[in-house]
CHARMM internal coordinates of N, CA and C (Angstrom, degrees):
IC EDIT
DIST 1 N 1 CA 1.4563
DIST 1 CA 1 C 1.5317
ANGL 1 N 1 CA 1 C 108.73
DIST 1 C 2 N 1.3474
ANGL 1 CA 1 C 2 N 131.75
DIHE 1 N 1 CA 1 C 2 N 135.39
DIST 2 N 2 CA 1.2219
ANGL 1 C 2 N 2 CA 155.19
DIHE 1 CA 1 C 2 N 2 CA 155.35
DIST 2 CA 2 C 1.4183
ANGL 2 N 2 CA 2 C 124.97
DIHE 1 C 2 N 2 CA 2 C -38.51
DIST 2 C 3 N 0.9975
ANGL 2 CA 2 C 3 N 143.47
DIHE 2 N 2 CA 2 C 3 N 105.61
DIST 3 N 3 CA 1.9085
ANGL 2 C 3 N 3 CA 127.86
DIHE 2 CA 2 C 3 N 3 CA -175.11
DIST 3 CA 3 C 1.6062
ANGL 3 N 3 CA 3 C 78.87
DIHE 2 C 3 N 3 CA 3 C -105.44
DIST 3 C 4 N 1.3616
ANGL 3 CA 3 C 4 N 118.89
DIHE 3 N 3 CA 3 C 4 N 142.23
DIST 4 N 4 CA 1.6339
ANGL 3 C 4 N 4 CA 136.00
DIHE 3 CA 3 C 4 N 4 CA 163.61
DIST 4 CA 4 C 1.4481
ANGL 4 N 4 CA 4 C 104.75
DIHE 3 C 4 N 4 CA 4 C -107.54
DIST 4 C 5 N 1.3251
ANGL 4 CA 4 C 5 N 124.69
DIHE 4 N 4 CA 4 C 5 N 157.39
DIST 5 N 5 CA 1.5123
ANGL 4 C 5 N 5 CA 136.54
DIHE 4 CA 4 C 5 N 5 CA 164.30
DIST 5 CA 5 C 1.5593
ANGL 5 N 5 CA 5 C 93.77
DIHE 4 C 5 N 5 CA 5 C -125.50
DIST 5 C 6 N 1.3438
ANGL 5 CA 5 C 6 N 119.23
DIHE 5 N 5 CA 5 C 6 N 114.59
DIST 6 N 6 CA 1.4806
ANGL 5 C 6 N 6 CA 122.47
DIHE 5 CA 5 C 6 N 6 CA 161.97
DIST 6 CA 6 C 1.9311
ANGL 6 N 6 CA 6 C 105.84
DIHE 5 C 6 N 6 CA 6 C -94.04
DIST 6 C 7 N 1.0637
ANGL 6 CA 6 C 7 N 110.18
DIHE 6 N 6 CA 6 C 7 N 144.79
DIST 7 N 7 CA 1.3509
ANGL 6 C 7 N 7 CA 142.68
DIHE 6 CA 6 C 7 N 7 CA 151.02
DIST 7 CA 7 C 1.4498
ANGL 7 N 7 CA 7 C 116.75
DIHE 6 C 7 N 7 CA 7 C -108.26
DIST 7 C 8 N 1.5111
ANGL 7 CA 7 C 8 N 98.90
DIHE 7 N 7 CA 7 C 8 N 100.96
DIST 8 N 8 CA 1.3599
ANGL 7 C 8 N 8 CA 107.23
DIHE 7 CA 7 C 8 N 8 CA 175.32
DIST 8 CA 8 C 1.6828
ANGL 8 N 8 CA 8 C 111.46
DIHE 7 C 8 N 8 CA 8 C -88.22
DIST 8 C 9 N 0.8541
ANGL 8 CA 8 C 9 N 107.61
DIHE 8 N 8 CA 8 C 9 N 19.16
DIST 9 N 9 CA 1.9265
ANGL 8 C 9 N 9 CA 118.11
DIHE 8 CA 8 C 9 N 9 CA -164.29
DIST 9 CA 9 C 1.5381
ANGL 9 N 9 CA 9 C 88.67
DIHE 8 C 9 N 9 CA 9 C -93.63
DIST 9 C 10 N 1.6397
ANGL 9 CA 9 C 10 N 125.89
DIHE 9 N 9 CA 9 C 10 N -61.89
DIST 10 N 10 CA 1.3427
ANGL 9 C 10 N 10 CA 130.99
DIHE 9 CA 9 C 10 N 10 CA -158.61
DIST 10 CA 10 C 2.0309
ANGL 10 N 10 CA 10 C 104.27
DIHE 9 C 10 N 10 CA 10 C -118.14
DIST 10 C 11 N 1.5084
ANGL 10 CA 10 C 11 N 85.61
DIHE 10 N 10 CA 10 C 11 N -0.59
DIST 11 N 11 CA 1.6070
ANGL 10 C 11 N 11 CA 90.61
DIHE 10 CA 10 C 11 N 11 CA 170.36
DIST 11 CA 11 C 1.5326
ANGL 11 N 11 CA 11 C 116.25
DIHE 10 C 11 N 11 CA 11 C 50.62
DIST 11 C 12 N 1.2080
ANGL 11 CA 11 C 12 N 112.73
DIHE 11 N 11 CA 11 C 12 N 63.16
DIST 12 N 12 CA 1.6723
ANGL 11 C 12 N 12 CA 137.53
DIHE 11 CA 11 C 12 N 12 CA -166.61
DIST 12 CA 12 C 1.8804
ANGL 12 N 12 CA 12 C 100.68
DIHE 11 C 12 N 12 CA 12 C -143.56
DIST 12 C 13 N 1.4485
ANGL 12 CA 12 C 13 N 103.67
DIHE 12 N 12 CA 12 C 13 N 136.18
DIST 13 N 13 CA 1.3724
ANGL 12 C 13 N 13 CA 128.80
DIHE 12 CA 12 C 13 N 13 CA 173.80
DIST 13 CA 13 C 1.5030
ANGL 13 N 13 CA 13 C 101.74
DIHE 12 C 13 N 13 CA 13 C -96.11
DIST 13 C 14 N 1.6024
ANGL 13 CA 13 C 14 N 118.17
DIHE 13 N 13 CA 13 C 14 N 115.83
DIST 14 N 14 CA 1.8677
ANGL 13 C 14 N 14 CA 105.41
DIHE 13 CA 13 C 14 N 14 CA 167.14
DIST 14 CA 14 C 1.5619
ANGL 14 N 14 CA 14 C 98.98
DIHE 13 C 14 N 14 CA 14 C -104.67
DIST 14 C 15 N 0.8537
ANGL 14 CA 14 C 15 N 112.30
DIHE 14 N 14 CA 14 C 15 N 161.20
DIST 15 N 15 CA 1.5548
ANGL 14 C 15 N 15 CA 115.95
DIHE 14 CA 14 C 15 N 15 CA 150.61
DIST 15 CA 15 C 1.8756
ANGL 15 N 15 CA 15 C 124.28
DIHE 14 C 15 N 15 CA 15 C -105.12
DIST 15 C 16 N 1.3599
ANGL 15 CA 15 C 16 N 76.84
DIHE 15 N 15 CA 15 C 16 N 126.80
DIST 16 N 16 CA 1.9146
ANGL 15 C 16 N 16 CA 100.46
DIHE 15 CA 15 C 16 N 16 CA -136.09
DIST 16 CA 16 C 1.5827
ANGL 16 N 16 CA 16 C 100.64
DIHE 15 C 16 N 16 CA 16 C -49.78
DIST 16 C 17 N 1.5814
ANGL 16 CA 16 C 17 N 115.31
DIHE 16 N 16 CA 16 C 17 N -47.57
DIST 17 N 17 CA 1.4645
ANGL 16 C 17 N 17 CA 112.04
DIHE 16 CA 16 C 17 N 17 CA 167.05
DIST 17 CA 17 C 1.4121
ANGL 17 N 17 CA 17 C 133.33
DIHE 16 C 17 N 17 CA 17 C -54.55
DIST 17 C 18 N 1.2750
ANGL 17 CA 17 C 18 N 118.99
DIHE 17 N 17 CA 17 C 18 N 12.47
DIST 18 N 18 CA 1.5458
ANGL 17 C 18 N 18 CA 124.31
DIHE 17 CA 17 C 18 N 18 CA 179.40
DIST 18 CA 18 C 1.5112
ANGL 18 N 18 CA 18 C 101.06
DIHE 17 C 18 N 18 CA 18 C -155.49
DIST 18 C 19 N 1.3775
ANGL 18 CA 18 C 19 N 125.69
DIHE 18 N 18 CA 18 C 19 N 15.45
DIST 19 N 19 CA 1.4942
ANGL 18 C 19 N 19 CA 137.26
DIHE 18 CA 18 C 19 N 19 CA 165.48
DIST 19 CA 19 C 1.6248
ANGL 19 N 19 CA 19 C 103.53
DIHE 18 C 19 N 19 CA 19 C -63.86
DIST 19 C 20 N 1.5317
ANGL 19 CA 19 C 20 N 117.08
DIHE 19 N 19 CA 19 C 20 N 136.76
DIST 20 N 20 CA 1.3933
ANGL 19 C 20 N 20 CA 107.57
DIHE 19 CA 19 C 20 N 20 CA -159.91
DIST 20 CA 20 C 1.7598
ANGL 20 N 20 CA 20 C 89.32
DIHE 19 C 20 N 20 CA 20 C -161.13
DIST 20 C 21 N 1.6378
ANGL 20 CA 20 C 21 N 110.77
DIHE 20 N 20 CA 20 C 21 N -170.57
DIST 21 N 21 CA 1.0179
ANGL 20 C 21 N 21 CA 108.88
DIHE 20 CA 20 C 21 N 21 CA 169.79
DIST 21 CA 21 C 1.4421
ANGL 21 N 21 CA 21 C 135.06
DIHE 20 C 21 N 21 CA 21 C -80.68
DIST 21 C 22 N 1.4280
ANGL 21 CA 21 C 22 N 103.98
DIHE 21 N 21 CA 21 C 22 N -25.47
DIST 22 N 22 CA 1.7226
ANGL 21 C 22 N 22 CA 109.61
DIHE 21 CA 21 C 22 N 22 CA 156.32
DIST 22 CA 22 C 0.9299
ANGL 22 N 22 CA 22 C 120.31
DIHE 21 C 22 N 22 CA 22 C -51.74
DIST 22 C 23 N 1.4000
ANGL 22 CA 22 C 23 N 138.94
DIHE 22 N 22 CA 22 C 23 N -23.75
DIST 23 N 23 CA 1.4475
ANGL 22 C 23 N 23 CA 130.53
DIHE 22 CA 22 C 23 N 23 CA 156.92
DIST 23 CA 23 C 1.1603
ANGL 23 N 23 CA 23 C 134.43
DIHE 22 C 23 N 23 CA 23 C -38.56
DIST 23 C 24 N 1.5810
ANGL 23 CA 23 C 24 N 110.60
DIHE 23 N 23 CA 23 C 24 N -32.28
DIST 24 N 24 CA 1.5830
ANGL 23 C 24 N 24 CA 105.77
DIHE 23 CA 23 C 24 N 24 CA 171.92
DIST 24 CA 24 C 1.6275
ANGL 24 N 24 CA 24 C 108.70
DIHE 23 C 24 N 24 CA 24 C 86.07
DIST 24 C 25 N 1.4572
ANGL 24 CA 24 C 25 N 124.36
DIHE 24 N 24 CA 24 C 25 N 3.20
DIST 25 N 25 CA 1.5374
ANGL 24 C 25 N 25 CA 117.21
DIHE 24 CA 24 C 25 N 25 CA -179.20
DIST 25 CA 25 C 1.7553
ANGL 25 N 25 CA 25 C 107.44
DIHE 24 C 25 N 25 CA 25 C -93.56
DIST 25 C 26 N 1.0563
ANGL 25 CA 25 C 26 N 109.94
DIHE 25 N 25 CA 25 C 26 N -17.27
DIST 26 N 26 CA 1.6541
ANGL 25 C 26 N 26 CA 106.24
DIHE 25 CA 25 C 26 N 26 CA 168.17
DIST 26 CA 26 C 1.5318
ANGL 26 N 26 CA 26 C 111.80
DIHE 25 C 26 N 26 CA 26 C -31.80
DIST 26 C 27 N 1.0652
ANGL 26 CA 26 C 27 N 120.26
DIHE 26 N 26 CA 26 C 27 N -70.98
DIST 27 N 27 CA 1.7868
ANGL 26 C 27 N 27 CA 117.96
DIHE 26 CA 26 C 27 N 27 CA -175.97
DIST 27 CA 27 C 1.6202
ANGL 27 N 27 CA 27 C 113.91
DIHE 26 C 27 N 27 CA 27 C -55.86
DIST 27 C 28 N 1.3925
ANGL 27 CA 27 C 28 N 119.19
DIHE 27 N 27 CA 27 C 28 N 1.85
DIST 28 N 28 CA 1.8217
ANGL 27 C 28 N 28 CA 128.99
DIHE 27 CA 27 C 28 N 28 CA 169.95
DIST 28 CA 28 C 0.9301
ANGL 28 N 28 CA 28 C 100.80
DIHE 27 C 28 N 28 CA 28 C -50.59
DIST 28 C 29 N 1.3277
ANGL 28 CA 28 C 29 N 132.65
DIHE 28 N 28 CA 28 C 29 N 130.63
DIST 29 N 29 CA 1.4357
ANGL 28 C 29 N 29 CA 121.88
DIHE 28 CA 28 C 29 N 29 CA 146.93
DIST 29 CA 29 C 1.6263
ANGL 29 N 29 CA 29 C 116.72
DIHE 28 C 29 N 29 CA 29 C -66.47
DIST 29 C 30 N 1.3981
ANGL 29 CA 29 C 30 N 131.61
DIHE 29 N 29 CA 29 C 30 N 128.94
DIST 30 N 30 CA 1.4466
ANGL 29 C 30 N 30 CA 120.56
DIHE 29 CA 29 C 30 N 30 CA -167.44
DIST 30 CA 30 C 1.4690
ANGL 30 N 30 CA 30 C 119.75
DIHE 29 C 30 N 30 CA 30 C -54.40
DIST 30 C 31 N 1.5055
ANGL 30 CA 30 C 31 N 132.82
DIHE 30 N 30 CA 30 C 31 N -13.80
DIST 31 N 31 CA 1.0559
ANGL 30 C 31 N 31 CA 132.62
DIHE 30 CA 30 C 31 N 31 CA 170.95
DIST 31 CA 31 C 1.3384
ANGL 31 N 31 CA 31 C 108.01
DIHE 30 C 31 N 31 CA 31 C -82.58
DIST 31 C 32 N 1.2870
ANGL 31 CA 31 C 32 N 137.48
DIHE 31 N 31 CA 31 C 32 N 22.77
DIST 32 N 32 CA 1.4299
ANGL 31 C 32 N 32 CA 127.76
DIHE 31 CA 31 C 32 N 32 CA 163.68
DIST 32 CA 32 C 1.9591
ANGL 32 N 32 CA 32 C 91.79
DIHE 31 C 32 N 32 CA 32 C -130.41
DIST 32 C 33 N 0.5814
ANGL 32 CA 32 C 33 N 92.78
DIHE 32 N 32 CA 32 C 33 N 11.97
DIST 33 N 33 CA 2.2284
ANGL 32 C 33 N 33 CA 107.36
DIHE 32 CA 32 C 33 N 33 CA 168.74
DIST 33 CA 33 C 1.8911
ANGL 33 N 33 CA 33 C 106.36
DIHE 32 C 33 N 33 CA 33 C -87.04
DIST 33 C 34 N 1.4594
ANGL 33 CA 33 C 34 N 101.50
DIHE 33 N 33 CA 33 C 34 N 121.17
DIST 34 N 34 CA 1.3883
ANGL 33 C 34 N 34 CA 92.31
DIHE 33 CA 33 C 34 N 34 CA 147.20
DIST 34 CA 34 C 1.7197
ANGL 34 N 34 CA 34 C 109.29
DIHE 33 C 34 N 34 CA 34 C -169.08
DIST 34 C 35 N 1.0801
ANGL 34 CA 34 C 35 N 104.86
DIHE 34 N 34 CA 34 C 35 N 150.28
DIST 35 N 35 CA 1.5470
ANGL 34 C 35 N 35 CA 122.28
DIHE 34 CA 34 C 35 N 35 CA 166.10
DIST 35 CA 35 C 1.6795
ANGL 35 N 35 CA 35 C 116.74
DIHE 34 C 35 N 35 CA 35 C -87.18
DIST 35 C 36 N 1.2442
ANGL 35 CA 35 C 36 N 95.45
DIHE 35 N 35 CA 35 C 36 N 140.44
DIST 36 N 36 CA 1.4963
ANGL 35 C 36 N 36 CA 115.27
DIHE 35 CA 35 C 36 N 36 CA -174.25
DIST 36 CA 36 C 1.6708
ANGL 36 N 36 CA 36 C 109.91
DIHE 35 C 36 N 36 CA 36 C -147.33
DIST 36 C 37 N 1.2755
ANGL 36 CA 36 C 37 N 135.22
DIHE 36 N 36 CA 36 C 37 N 172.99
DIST 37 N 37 CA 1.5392
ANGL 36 C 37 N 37 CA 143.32
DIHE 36 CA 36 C 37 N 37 CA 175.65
DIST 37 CA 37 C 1.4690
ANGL 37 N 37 CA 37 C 80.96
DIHE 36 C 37 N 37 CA 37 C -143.85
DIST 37 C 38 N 1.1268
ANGL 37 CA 37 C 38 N 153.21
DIHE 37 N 37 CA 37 C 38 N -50.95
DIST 38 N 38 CA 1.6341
ANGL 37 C 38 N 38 CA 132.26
DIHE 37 CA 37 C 38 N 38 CA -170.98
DIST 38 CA 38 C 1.2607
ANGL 38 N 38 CA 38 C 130.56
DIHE 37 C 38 N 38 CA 38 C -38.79
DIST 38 C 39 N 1.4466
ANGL 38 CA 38 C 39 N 133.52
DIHE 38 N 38 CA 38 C 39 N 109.44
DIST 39 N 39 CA 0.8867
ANGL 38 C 39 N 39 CA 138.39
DIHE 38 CA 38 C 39 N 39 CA -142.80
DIST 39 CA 39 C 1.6698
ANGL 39 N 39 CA 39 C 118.99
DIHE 38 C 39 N 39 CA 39 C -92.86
DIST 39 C 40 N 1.8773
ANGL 39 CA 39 C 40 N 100.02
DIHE 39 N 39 CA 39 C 40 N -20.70
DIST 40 N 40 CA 1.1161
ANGL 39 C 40 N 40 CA 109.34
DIHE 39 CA 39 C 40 N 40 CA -163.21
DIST 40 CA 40 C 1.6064
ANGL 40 N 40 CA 40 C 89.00
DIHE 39 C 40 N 40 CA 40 C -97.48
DIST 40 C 41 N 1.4559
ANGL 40 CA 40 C 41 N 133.71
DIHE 40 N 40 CA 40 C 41 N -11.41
DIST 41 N 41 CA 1.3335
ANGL 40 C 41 N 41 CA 131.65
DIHE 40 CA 40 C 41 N 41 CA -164.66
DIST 41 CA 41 C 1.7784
ANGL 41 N 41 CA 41 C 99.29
DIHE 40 C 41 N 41 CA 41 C -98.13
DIST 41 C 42 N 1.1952
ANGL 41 CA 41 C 42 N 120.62
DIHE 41 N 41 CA 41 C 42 N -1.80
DIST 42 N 42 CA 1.2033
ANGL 41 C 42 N 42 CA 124.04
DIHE 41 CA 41 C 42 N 42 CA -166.11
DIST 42 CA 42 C 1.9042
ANGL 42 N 42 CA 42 C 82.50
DIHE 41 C 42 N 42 CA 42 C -106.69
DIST 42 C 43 N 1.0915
ANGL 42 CA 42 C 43 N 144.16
DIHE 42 N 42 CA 42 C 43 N -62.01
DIST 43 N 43 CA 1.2265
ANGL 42 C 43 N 43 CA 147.04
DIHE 42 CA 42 C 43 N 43 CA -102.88
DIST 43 CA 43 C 1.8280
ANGL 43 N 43 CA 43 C 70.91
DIHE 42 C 43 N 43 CA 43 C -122.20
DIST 43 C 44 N 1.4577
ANGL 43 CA 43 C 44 N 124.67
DIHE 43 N 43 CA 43 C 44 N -25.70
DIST 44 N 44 CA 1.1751
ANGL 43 C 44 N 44 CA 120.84
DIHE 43 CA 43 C 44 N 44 CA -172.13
DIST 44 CA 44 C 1.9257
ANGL 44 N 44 CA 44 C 106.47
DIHE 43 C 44 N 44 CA 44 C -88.21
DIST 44 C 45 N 1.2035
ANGL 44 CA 44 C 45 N 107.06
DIHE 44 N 44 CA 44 C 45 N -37.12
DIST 45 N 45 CA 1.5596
ANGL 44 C 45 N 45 CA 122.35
DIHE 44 CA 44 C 45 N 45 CA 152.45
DIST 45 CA 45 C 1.8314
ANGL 45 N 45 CA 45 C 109.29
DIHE 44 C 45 N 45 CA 45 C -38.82
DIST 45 C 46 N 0.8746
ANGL 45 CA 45 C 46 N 108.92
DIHE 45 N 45 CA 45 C 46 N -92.08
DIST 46 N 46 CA 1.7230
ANGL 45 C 46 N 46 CA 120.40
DIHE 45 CA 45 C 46 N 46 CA 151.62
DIST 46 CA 46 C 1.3234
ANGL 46 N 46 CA 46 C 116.83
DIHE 45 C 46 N 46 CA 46 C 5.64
DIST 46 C 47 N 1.2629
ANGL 46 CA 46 C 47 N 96.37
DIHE 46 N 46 CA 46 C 47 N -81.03
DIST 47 N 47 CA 1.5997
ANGL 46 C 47 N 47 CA 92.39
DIHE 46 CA 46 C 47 N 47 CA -160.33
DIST 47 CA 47 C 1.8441
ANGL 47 N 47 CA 47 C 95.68
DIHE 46 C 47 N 47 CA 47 C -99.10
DIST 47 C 48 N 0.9326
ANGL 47 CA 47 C 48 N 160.91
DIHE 47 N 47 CA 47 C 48 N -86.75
DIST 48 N 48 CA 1.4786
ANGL 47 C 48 N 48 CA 157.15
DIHE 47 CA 47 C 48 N 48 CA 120.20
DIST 48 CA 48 C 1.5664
ANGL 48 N 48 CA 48 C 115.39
DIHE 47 C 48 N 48 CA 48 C 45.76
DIST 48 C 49 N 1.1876
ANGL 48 CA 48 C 49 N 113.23
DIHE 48 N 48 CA 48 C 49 N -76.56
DIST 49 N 49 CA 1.6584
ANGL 48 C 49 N 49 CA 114.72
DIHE 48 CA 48 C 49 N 49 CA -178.86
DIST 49 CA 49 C 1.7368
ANGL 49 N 49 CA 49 C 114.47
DIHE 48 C 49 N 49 CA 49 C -102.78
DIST 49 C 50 N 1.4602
ANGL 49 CA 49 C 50 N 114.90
DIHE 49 N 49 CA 49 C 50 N 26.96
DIST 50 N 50 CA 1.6615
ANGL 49 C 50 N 50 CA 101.65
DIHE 49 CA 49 C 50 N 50 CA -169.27
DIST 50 CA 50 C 1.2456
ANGL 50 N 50 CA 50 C 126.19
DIHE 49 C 50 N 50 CA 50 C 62.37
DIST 50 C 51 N 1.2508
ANGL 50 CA 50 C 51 N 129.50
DIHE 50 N 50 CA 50 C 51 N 9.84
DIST 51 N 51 CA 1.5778
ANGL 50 C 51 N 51 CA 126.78
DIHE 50 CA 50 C 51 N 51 CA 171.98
DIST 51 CA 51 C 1.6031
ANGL 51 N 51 CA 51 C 104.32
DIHE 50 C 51 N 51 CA 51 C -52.34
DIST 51 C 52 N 1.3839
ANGL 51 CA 51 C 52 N 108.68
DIHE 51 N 51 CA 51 C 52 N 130.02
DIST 52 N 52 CA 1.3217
ANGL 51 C 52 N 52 CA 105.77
DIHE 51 CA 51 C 52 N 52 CA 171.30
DIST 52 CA 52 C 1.7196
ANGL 52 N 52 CA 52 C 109.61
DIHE 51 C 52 N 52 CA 52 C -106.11
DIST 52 C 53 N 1.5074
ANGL 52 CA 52 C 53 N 120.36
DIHE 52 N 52 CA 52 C 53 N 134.89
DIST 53 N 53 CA 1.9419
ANGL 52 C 53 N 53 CA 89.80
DIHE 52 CA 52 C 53 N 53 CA 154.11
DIST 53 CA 53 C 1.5623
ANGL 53 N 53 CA 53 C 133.48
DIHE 52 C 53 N 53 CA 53 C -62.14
DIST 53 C 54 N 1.0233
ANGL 53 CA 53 C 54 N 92.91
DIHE 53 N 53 CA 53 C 54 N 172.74
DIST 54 N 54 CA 1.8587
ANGL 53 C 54 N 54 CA 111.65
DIHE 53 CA 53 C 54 N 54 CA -169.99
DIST 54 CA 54 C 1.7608
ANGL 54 N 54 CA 54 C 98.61
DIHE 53 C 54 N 54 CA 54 C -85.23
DIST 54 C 55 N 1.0324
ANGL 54 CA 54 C 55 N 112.25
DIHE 54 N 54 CA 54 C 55 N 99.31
DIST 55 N 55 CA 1.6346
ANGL 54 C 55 N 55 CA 125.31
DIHE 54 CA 54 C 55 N 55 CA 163.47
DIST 55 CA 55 C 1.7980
ANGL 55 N 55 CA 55 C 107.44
DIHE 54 C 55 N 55 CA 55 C -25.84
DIST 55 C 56 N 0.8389
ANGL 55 CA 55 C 56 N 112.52
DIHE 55 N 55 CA 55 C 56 N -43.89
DIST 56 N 56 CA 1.8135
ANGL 55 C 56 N 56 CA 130.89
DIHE 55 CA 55 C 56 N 56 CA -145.03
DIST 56 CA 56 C 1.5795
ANGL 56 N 56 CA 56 C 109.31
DIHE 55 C 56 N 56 CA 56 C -98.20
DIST 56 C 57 N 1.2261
ANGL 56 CA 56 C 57 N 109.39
DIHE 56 N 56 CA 56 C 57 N -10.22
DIST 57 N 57 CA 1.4934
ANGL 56 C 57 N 57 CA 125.60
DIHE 56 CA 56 C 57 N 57 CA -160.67
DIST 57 CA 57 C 1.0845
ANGL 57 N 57 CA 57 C 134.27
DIHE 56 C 57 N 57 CA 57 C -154.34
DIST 57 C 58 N 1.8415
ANGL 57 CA 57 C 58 N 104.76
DIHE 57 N 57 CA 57 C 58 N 27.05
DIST 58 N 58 CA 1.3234
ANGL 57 C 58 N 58 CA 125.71
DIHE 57 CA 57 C 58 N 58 CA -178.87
DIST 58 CA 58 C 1.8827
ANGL 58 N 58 CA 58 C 111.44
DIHE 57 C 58 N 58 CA 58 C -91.14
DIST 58 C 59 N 0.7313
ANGL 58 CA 58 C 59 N 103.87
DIHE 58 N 58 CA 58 C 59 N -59.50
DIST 59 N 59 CA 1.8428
ANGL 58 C 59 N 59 CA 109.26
DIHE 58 CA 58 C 59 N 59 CA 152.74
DIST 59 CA 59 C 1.2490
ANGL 59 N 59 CA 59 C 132.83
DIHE 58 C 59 N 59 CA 59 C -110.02
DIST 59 C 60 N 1.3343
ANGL 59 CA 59 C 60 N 126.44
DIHE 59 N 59 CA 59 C 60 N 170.97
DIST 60 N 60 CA 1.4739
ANGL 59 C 60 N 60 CA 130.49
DIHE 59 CA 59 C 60 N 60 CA 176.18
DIST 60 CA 60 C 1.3486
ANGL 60 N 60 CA 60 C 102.66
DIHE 59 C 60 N 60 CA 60 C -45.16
DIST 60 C 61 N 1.2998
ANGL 60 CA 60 C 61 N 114.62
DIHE 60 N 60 CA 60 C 61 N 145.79
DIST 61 N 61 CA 1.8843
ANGL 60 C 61 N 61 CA 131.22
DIHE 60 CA 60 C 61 N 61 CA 162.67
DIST 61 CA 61 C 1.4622
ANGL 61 N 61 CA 61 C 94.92
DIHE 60 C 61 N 61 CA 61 C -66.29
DIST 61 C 62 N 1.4608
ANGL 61 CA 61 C 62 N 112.83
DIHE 61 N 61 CA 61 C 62 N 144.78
DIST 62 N 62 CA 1.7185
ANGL 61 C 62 N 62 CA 101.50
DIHE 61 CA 61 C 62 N 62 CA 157.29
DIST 62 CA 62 C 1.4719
ANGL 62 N 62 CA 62 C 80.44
DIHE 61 C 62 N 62 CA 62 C -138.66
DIST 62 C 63 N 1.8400
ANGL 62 CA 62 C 63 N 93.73
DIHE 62 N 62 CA 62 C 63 N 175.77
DIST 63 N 63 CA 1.3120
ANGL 62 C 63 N 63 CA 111.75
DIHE 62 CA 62 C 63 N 63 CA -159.03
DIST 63 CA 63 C 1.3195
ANGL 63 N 63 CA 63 C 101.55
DIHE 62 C 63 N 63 CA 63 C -120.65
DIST 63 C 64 N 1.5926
ANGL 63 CA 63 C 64 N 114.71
DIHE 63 N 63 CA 63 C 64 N 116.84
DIST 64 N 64 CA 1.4490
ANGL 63 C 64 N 64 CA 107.83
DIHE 63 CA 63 C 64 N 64 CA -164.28
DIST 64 CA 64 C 1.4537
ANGL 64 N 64 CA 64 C 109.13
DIHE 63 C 64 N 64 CA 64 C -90.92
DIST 64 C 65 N 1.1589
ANGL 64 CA 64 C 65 N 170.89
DIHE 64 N 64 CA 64 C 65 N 130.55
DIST 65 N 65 CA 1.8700
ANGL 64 C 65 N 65 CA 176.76
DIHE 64 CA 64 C 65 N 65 CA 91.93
DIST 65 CA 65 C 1.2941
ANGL 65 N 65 CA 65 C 86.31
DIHE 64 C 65 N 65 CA 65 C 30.65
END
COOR INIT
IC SEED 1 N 1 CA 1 C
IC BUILD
């Protein structure tokens, strides 16, 4: 199962286990913050209100040499 962090401030989907500071949600005020696992309320964000995903926080960072 999926845990999501929505930012309704900049209207971006992270995926909460690789949500970080490149994300850019620090300046949220926490009342526009929320976590969800619903899959159909995310995908309804998505396609419905312009939710975009988070570029930055779709998989693990790795560290290239």
């Amino acid at each position: 199962m999926l845990y999501y962090f929505v930012d309704h401030k900049k209207k971006k989907i992270h995926k909460r286990q690789f949500a970080g500071d490149r994300c850019g949600f620090i300046e949220t005020p926490v009342e526009n913050r929320e976590f969800t696992d619903r899959a159909d309320y995310i995908e309804q964000l998505e396609k419905k209100d312009s939710y975009e995903y988070c570029l930055h926080c779709q998989s693990v960072l790795t560290m290239s040499s």
